[in-house]
Every structure is written in C-alpha cells, then in structure tokens.
C-alpha positions as CSV (number, residue, x, y, z in Angstrom):
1,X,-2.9,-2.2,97.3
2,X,-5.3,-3.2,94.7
3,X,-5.4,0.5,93.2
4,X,-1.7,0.7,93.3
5,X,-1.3,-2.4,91.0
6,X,-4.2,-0.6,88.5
7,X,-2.5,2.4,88.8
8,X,0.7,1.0,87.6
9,X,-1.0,-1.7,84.9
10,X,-3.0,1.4,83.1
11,X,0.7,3.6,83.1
12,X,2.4,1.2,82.0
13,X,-0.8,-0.2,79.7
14,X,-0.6,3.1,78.1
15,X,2.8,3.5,77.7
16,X,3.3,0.1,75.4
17,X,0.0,0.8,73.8
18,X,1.6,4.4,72.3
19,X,4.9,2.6,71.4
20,X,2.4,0.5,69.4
21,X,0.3,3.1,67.8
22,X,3.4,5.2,66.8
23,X,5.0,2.3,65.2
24,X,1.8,1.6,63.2
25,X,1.9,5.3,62.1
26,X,5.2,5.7,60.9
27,X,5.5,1.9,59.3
28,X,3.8,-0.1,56.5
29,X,2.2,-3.3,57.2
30,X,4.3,-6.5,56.9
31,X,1.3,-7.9,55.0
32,X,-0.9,-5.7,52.4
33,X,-3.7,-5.7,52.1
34,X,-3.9,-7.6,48.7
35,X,-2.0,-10.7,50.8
36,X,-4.4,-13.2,51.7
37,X,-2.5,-13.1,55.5
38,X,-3.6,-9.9,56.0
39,X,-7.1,-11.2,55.9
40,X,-6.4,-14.0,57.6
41,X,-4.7,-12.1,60.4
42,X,-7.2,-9.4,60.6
43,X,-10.4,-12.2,60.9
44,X,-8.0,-14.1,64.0
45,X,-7.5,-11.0,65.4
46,X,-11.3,-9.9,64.9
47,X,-12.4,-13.4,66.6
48,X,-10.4,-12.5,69.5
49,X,-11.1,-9.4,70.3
50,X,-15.1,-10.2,70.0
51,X,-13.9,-13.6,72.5
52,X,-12.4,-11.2,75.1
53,X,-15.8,-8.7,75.0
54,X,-17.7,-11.4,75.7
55,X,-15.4,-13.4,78.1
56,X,-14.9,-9.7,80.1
57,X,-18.6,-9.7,80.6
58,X,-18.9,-13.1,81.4
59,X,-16.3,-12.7,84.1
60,X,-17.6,-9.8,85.4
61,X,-21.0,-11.2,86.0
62,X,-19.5,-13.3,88.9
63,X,-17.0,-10.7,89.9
64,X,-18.9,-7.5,89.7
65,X,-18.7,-6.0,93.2
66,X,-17.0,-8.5,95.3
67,X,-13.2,-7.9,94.1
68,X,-10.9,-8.6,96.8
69,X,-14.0,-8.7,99.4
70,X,-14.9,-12.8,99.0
71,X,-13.1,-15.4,97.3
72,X,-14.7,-16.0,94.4
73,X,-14.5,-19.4,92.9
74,X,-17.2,-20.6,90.6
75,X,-18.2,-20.0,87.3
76,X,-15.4,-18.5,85.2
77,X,-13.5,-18.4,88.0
78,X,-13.3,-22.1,88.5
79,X,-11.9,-22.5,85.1
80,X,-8.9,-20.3,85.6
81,X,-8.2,-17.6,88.9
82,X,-7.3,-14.9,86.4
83,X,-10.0,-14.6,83.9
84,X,-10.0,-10.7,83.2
85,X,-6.7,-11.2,82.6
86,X,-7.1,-13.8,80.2
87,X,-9.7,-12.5,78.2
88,X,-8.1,-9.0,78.1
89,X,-4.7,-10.6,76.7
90,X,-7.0,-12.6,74.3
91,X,-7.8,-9.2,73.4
92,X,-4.7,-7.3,73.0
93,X,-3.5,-10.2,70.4
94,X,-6.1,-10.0,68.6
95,X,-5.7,-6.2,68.1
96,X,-2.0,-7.0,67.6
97,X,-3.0,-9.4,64.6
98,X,-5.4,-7.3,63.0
99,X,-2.6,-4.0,62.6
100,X,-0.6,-6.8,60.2
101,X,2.8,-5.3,61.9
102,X,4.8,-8.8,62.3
103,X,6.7,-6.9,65.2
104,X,3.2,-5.8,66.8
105,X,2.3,-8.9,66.8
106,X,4.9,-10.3,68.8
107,X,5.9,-7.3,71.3
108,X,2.7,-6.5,72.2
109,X,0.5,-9.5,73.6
110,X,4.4,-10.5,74.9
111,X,4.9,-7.1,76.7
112,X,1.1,-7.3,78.2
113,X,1.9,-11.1,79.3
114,X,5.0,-10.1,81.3
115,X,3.2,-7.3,82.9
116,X,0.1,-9.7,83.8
117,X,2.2,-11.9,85.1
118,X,4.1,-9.8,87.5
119,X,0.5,-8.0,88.6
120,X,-1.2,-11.8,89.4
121,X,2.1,-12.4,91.3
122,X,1.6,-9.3,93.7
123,X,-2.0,-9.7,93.6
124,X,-1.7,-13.7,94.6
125,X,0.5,-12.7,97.4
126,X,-2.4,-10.0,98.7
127,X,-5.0,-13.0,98.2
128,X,-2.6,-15.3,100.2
129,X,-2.8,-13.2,102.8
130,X,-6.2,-12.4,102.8
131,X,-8.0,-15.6,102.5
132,X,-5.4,-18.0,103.8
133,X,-5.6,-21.6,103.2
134,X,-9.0,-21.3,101.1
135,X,-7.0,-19.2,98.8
136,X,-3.9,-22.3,98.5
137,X,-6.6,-25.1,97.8
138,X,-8.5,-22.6,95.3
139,X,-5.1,-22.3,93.6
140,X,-3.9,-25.8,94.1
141,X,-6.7,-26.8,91.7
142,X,-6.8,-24.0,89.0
143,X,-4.2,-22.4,86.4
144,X,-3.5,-19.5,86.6
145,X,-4.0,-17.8,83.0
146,X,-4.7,-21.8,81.2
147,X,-8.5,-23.0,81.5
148,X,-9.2,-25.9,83.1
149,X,-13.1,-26.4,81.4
150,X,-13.6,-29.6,82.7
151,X,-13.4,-27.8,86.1
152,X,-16.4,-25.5,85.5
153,X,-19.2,-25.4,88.0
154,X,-21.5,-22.5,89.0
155,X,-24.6,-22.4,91.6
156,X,-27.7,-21.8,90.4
157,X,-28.7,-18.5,91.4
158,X,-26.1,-16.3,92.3
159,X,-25.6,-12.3,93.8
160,X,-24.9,-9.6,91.7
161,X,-24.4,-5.5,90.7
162,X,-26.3,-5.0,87.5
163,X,-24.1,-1.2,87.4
164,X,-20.9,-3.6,87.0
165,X,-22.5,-5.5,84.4
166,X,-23.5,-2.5,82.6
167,X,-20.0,-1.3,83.1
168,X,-18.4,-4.2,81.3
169,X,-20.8,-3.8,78.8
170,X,-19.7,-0.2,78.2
171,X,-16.3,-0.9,78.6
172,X,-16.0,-3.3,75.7
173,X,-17.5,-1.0,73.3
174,X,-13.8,-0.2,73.3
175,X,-12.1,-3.2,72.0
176,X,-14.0,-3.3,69.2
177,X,-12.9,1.1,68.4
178,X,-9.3,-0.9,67.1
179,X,-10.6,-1.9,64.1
180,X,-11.8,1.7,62.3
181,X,-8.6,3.0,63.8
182,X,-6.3,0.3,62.0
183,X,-8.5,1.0,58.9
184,X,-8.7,4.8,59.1
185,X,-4.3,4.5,59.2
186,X,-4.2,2.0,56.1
187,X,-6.3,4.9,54.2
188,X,-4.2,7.8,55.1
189,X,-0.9,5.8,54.5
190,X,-2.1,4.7,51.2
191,X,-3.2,8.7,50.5
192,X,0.2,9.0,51.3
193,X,-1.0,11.6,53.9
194,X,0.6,9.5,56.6
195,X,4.7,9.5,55.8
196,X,5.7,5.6,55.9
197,X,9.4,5.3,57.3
198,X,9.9,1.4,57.3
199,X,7.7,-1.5,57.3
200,X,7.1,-3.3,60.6
C-alpha cells in the first residue's frame, strides 16, 4: 500500500509541478525584480526551502529505515505525526514565493496541501490498522501537520541507517536546484528569448 500512495503522490507531484513550471515560462512575474516584494518574497521563500532541507533530514534521522515497520513517536515525530510532509510543504511554498507568480504562490503549496492531506488520510487508516490502539493514543496527542513543540521528547541514544541519512542529505541538494532555475527564466525572459504571454 505504502508504494501505491508514493506512486500516485510523485504522478500527481509531477503533474502540478509542470503546470507550474509552464506557467512560469510563458508569464511575467507579478513582482519585478526592481519591487522591493520581489526580494522580500524570494528571501521568505529562500528561508523556507533551507527550513524544509534541514527539517527532511532531521526527520529522517528518526525515520530512516523503520517506515511502516515500528511506530515511531519521539523526536520530530512527537511534535507532529506527519513531519516529511510538513517540511516538504514548507518547501514547495517557499519555492512558490521565490518564482514571484502571485497565482504560483497560491495554487501550488494549496494543490500540494490537498494532496497531503488525502495521502495522510489513507496512510492514517493503514497505521490504524497496523498498530491499533498505540496508533489512537499517538494521534490523540499530536497534530497532524501543526507542531506541538512543547510535546518534544527524544531518548538518548537511538537506532539508525546512516544510507538513509545520507539519502536525505542527497535528496535535498534538490530543493535548493529552484533557485538558478527561477533565475536562469528571469534572464532569458528579460533577453526576450523566452516569449512572455501574460503576467502571472
């Protein structure tokens, strides 16, 4: 079941993350660059991108190698029971802010939050049936995508995969590959190489 529901999130993933980059294409930026929003935007969306690479990591240093195996419930995940999806929708706004597209901004985190949401619905019902009763008392006391901090607590030593680690590592190289893209499109628009149809 659980490669079913990644199967589907990276289609679908995919799928709204072209819409996006063909918009940016084909459209101007709702702020230039000259407005002091753009900066502003592009250093909120900057902050969370580098939040979600780190959080990702963080998260996978207690998950790494027990997904769906043992109910994991300290550290990160005693803040919040869906922590890669919080980071990595952290993430996707903050690429959202920095391409200066007002409708970017709001269709995309709001198209990755609706399918989070229905993915930690199927996924909660698989944990349900997996873990039982532990599972209702873990969720009876944490949110599902909102961080409780006060809740935090972590043993002191703890079991883990280094290649996981090294993984997420990897794996967050990419967030940060946004930025020269979104920069790389403002140069070839303003070179008028890239034809600008509307502004976005």
């Amino acid at each position: 079941m659980a490669k079913a529901l990644n199967k589907n999130r990276m289609l679908i993933s995919k799928i709204a993350l072209g819409a996006t980059i063909l918009v940016v294409l084909l459209s101007r930026q709702y702020w230039p660059e000259e407005n002091p929003y753009h900066e502003i935007f592009e250093v909120i969306g900057i902050t969370l991108v580098s939040l979600c690479m780190v959080g990702r990591v963080y998260t996978t240093a207690f998950l790494g190698g027990f997904k769906n195996d043992v109910l994991v419930t300290h550290g990160i995940y005693s803040v919040l029971r869906n922590p890669l999806y919080f980071f990595s929708l952290l993430g996707i706004t903050g690429i959202a802010f920095m391409f200066n597209h007002v409708s970017v901004m709001l269709v995309l985190p709001l198209s990755f939050l609706i399918l989070y949401l229905g993915l930690i619905k199927r996924e909660e019902v698989f944990l349900h049936d997996k873990f039982g009763t532990a599972y209702e008392e873990y969720a009876q006391n944490t949110y599902v995508l909102i961080p409780r901090f006060v809740r935090y607590s972590t043993p002191e030593t703890m079991e883990f995969n280094p290649k996981y680690l090294t993984k997420a590592l990897l794996d967050s190289v990419w967030w940060l590959s946004a930025l020269p893209i979104i920069e790389l499109v403002e140069y070839l628009q303003a070179q008028n190489i890239l034809p600008v149809l509307f502004t976005s």
